[in-house]
C-alpha positions in Angstrom: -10.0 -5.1 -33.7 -7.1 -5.6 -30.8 -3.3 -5.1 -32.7 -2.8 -8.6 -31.4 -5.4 -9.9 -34.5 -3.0 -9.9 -37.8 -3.9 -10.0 -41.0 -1.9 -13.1 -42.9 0.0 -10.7 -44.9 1.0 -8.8 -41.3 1.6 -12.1 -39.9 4.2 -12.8 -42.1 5.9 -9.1 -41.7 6.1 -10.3 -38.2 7.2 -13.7 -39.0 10.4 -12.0 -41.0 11.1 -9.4 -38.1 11.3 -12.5 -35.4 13.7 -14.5 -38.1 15.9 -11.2 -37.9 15.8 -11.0 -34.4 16.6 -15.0 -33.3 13.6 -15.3 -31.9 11.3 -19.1 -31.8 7.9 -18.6 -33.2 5.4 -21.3 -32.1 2.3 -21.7 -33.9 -0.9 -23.8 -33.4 -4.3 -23.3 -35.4 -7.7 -24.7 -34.4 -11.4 -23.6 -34.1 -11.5 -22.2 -30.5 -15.2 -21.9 -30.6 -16.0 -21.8 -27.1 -12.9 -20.5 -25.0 -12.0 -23.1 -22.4 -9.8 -23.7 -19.7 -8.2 -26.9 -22.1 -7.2 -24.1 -24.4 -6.0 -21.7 -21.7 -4.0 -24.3 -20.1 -2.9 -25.8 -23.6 -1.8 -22.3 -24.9 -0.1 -21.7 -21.7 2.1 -24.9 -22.7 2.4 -23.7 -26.3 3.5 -20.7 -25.4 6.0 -21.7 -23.0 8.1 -23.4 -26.0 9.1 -20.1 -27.9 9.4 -16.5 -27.5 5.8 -15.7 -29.5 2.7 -17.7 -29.9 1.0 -16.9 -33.2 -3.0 -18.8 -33.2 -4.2 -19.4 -36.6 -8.0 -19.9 -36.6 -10.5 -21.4 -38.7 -12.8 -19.0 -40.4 -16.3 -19.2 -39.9 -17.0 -20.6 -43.5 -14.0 -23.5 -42.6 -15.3 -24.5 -39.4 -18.7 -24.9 -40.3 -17.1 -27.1 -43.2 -15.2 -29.2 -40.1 -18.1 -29.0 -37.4 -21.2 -28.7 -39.1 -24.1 -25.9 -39.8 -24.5 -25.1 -36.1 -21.1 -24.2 -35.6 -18.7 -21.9 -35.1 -20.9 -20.6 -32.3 -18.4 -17.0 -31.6 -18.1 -15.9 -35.1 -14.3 -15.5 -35.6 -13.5 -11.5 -34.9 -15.5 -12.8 -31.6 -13.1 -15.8 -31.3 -9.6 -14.0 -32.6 -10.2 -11.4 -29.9 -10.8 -13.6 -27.1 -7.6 -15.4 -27.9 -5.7 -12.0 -28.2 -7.5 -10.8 -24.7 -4.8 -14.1 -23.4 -1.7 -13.1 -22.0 0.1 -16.4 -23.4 -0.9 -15.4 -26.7 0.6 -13.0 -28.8 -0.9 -12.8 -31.7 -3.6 -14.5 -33.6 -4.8 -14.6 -37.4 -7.6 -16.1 -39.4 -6.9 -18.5 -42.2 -10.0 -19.4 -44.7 -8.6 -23.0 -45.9 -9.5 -26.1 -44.7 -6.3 -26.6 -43.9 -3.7 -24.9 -42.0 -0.2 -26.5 -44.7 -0.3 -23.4 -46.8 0.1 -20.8 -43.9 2.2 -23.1 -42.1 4.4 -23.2 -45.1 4.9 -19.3 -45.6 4.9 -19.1 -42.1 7.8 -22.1 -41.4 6.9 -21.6 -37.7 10.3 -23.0 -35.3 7.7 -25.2 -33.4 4.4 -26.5 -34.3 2.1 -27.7 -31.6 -1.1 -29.2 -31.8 -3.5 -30.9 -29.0 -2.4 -34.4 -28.1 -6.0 -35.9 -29.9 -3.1 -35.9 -33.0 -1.1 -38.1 -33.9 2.3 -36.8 -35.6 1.7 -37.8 -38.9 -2.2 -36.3 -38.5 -0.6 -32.8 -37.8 -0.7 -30.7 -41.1 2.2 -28.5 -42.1 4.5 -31.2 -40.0 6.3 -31.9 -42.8 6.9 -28.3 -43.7 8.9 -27.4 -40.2 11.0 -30.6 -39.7 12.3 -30.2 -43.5 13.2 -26.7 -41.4 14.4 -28.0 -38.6 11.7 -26.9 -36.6 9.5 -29.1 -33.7 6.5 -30.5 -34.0 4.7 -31.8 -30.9 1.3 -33.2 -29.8 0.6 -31.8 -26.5 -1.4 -33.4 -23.5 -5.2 -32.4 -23.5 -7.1 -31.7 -20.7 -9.6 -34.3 -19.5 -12.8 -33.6 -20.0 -12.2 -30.0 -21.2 -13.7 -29.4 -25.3 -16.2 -27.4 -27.2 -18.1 -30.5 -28.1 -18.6 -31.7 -24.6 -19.7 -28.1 -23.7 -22.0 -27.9 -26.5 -23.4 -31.0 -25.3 -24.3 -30.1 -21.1 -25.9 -27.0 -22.3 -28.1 -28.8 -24.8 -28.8 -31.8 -21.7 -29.5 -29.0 -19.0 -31.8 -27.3 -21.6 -33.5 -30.6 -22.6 -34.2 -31.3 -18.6 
């Protein structure tokens, strides 16, 4: 797999070298199933707010937990390599919970970012970075840009 893709142990090596060198580590999480340009121009954002973007995504066995038997559609070494392929990201990992609060926690990311469908209090591992000091932000989606909605046309243009 592309040296961008971390394990969660190598994720937190990397996590202690940024500390040592000053630099702001931003971290989001999320499914990613279908790569879309809401993502692209949501990461481009996210990344924008530090000096790395780390993407934590759902295993296979979590999102089908979240989303249902059909889903994930890209299996996750699919889905953590497209993310790498992305210049605005610079590393990704996989995390197996349902939730993100335990990585988030070893992680202690400086800003935490999460699509603007969240409310603050909705966005796990919030806690976590302000006790910190660190950000946590919802940011703006992009209208009419998800998985779901994707999911859906292809289904509709099939059915007709």
């Amino acid at each position: 797999m592309n040296g961008k893709v971390l394990t969660r142990e190598d994720a937190l090596k990397v996590r202690e070298g940024l500390r040592v060198a000053g630099k702001r580590l931003v971290f989001t999480n999320g499914c990613f199933d279908i790569l879309h340009v809401g993502h692209v121009r949501y990461l481009a954002v996210a990344r924008a707010l530090g000096d790395v973007l780390l993407v934590a995504i759902n295993s296979d066995r979590a999102v089908r937990e979240l989303k249902g038997a059909n889903r994930p559609v890209m299996n996750e070494r699919e889905r953590a390599e497209m993310l790498a392929a992305l210049s605005a990201v610079d590393y990704v990992t996989i995390f197996d919970e349902d939730s993100p609060r335990k990585l988030i926690g070893e992680l202690v990311p400086d800003v935490l970012v999460k699509g603007g469908d969240y409310q603050l209090d909705e966005i796990h591992g919030r806690e976590e970075v302000e006790r910190a000091g660190g950000r946590v932000l919802a940011l703006p989606l992009t209208e009419g840009a998800s998985t779901t909605g994707i999911i859906e046309r292809i289904k509709n243009s099939a059915a007709s």
